[in-house]
N, C-alpha and C positions, 0 to 999 in steps of 0.2 A: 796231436798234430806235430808233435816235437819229433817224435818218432820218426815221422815221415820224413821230414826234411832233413834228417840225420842221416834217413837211409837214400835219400839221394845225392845227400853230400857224399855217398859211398860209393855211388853208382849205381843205384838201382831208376828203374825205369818205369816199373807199377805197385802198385800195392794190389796185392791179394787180398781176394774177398772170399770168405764163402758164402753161397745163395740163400742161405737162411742163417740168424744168427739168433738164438732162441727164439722170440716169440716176432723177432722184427727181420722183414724182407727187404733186398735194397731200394727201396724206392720212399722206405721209413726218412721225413726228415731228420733222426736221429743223425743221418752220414752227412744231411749237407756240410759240413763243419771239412768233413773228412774230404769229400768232391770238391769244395772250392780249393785246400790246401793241394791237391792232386795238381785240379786243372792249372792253379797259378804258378808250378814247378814244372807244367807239361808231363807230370805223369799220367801211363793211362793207370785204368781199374781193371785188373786180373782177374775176372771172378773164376776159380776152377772150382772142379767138381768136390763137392766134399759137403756137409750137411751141420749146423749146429745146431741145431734143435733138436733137443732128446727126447722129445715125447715121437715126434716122426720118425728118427732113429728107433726109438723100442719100436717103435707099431712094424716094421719092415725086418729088424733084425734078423726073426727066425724066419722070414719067406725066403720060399728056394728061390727066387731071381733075386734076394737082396742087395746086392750091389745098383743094378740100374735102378731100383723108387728110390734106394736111399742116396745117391750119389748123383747119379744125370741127370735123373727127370727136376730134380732143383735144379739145377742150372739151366733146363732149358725154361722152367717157371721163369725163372728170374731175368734173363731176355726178353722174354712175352710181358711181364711188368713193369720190365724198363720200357718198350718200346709205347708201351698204355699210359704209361706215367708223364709225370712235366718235368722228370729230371734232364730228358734230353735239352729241355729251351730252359732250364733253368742255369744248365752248364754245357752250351752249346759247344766250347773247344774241349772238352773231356774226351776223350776216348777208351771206349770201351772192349775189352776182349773175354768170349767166353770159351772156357780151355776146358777138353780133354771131354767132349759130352759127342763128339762127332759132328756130321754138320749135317744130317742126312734129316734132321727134323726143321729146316728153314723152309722150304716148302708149305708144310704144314703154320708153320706159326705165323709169315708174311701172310698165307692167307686167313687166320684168324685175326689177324689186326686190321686187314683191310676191312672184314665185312664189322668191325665194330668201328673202325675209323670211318666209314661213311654211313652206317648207323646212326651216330652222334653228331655226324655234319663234318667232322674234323677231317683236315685235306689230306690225302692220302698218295703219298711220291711211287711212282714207281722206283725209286733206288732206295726203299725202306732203312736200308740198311745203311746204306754210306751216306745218306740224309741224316742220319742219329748219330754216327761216328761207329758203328758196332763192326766186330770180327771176329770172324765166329774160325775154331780151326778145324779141319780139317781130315779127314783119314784117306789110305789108299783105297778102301775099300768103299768107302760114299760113291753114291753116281753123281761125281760132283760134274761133267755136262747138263746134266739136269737141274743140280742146285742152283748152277750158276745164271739159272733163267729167275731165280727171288732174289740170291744174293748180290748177282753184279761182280764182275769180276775184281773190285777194289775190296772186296769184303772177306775172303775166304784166306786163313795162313793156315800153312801146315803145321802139323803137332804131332813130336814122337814121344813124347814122353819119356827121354832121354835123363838117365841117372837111376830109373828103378825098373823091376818087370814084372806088367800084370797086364789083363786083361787088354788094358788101350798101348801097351808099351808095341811101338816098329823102330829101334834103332836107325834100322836102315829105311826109315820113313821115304825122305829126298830122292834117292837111288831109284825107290822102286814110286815112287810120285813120274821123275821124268822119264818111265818107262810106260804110265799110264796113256791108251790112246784116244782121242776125241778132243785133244786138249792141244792148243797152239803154242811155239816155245812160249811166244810173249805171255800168253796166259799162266805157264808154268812157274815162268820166271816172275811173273808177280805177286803169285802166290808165296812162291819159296823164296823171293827176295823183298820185293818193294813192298807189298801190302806189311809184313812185320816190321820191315825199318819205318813203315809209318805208326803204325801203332802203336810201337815202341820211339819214338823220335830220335832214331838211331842214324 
């Protein structure tokens, strides 16, 4: 925990997770220690895409799609077990963001948590997402009009993957974001502005 509060005496804003860390998922009591030090500095939690488990790592290595099981499809795991899990009311001002996985799979997972949240009785928000604190980012290439019917428009930042280039790298993310059409400035603008400075408490 020292760490953490070192790195926001420095300016930092979240601590980075990866979605699996050998055998433990975030949702392992292992992190409460880690999530209350977060929430009580107003950091969020970063999960990006990236895998620590090496037995999942070998098993995907040599497949020709290797990068999406080994990379994305945990992070989007790890969203769908945060949102099943009691880490949300356990650390209800945490904020959550899940980077660099796209956002074109929140359709699919709001509706896999509803039909198990009213399975088990448990009350089910239509703002799934801004109910939990979650933010998921973004690409030019999502039908984010369509996303934006699970997500909610407080939910969605953009992501270019700014500093390296690969597969999810758009430098010119932004640029070619406010040239997307179906989308209102305000909506643009919250995306590309306000939803980030809240997630980050900027």
């Amino acid at each position: 925990m020292a760490q953490v509060k070192t790195a926001q005496q420095n300016g930092a804003v979240a601590v980075c997770l990866r979605p699996l860390e050998e055998a433990r998922h975030l949702a392992d009591p292992y992190f409460y220690p880690l999530y209350e030090t977060a929430a009580n500095l107003d950091m969020a939690i970063a999960v990006h895409i990236a895998n620590g488990n090496r037995a999942y790592c070998d098993l995907y290595r040599s497949s020709p799609a290797s990068p999406v099981p080994m990379f994305r499809f945990p992070t989007v795991a790890a969203c769908f077990t945060h949102l099943m899990s009691e880490v949300p009311q356990l650390f209800p001002k945490l904020r959550w963001g899940f980077i660099e996985a796209s956002a074109a799979w929140i359709p699919w997972i709001y509706r896999e948590v509803a039909i198990r949240y009213r399975s088990t009785g448990r009350k089910f928000s239509q703002d799934l997402f801004g109910e939990h604190n979650v933010f998921v980012t973004c690409q030019t290439n999502d039908d984010i009009p369509h996303i934006l019917k699970f997500s909610g428009e407080h939910s969605l930042v953009i992501g270019t993957d700014y500093g390296h280039t690969d597969s999810a790298s758009e430098v010119d993310a932004i640029t070619e974001f406010n040239k997307l059409e179906g989308l209102t400035p305000a909506v643009k603008e919250r995306i590309l502005c306000h939803n980030p400075k809240t997630l980050y408490a900027l």
